[in-house]
N, C-alpha and C positions, 0 to 999 in steps of 0.2 A: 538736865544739867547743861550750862554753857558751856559750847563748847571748845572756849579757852581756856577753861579752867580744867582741864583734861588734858593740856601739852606741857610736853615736859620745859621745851623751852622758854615760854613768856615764865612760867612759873618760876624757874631757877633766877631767871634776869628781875623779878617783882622779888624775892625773896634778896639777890642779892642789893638790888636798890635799896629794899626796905633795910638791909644791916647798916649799907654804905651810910646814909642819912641818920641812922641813932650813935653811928660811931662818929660823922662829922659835929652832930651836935655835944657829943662828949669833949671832944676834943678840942675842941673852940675856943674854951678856958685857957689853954695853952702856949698860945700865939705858936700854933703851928700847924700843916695844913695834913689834909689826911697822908698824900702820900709822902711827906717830910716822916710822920710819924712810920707808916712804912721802912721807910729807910733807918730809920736808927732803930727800930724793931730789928733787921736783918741784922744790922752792924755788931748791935747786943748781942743777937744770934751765933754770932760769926765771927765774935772775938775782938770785935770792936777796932778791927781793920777788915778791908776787901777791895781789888781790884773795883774803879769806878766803871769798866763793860760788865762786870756782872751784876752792877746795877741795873745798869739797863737791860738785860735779861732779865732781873726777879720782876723789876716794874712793865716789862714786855713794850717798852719806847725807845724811841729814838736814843742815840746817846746825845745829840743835842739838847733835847725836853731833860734828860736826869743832869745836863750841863749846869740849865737853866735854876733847874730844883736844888743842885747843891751852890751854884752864887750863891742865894737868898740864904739856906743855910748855914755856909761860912759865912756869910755876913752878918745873922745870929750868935756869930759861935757854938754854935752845935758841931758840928764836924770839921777838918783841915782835910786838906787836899796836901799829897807831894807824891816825887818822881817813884814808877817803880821801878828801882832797881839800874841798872844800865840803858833802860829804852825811855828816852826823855818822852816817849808821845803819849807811855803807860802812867796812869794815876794812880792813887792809893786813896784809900779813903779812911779817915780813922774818924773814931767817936771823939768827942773831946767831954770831959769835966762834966759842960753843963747840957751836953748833950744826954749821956747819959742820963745825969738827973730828971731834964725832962721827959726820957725815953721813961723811966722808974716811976714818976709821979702818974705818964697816963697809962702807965698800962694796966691800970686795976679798969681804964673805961673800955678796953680790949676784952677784958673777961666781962664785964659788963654784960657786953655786946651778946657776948658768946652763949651767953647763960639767960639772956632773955631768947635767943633765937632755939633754946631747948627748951624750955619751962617747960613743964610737966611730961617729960619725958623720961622712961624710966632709963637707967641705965646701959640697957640693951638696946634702948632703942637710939638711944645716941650711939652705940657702934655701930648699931644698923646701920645708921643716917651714915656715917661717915664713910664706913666700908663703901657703902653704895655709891656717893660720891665722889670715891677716890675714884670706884671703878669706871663714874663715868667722865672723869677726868682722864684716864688712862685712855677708853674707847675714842676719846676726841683727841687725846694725843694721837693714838694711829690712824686715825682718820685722817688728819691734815696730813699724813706720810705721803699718803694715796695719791 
C-alpha cells in the first residue's frame, strides 16, 4: 500500500478538493462564486442579517478579501451593506430578495454534493463519518491553542 494513501492529512485535503470542484461546477449555473454562495448560505442560516466581522470569521479571511466578496455581491444585488447600530465603522449584512432566491435555487447542488460524498453509505456510517470528524476538528481546534 502507498504510503500516502495511509495519512490522514493529504487524504482529508484530496477529499475536501474533490467536494470543493463538484460543488464549483454545480454552481456555475448561477453567476455566483463558491464562497459568495457560502455567504448567503450563513445569512439564510442566520436570519438573513449578520455582522460583516463574523463573516470573516465563518470564511477564516481577512476582513478586506470578505470586503472584496461583498462589493461584487452588492453589486449583484444579493446582499446590502448598512451601519451597525451607533458604531458607524460596524456593518450589517442583510440577504436581500434575490439573494435569497439565488441562495434557494442552489442549494439542492449543496445536498448534491453532500450525498455524492456518502453514496453507499449506511446510515451509521454517515454519523460515524461525521462524529469522527467533528472530533477531528475539535483536536485541531486545541491544537492551534498550544
Amino acid at each position: 500500500m502507498d504510503e500516502c494513501t495511509r495519512c490522514l492529512g493529504p487524504t482529508l485535503g484530496w477529499a475536501a478538493q474533490l467536494a470543493k470542484a463538484g460543488l464549483d461546477a454545480r454552481v456555475s449555473p448561477y453567476d455566483v462564486t463558491p464562497v459568495q454562495t457560502h455567504i448567503l448560505l450563513y445569512l439564510q442560516q442566520h436570519g438573513g442579517q449578520v455582522p460583516q466581522h463574523e463573516l470573516a470569521g465563518y470564511l477564516r479571511v481577512r476582513p478586506s478579501t470578505v470586503n472584496g466578496v461583498l462589493d461584487r455581491m452588492e453589486e449583484k444585488g444579493l446582499v446590502r451593506r448598512s451601519i451597525s447600530g451607533r458604531d458607524a465603522r460596524r456593518r450589517l449584512i442583510h440577504l436581500t430578495e434575490k439573494g435569497a432566491e439565488k441562495q434557494s435555487a442552489f442549494q439542492r447542488s449543496f445536498l448534491d454534493v453532500e450525498e455524492a460524498m456518502v453514496r453507499g453509505f449506511s446510515p451509521e456510517e454517515r454519523a460515524a463519518l461525521l462524529s469522527l470528524l467533528n472530533r477531528v476538528i475539535s483536536n485541531l481546534k486545541e491544537d492551534c491553542k498550544t
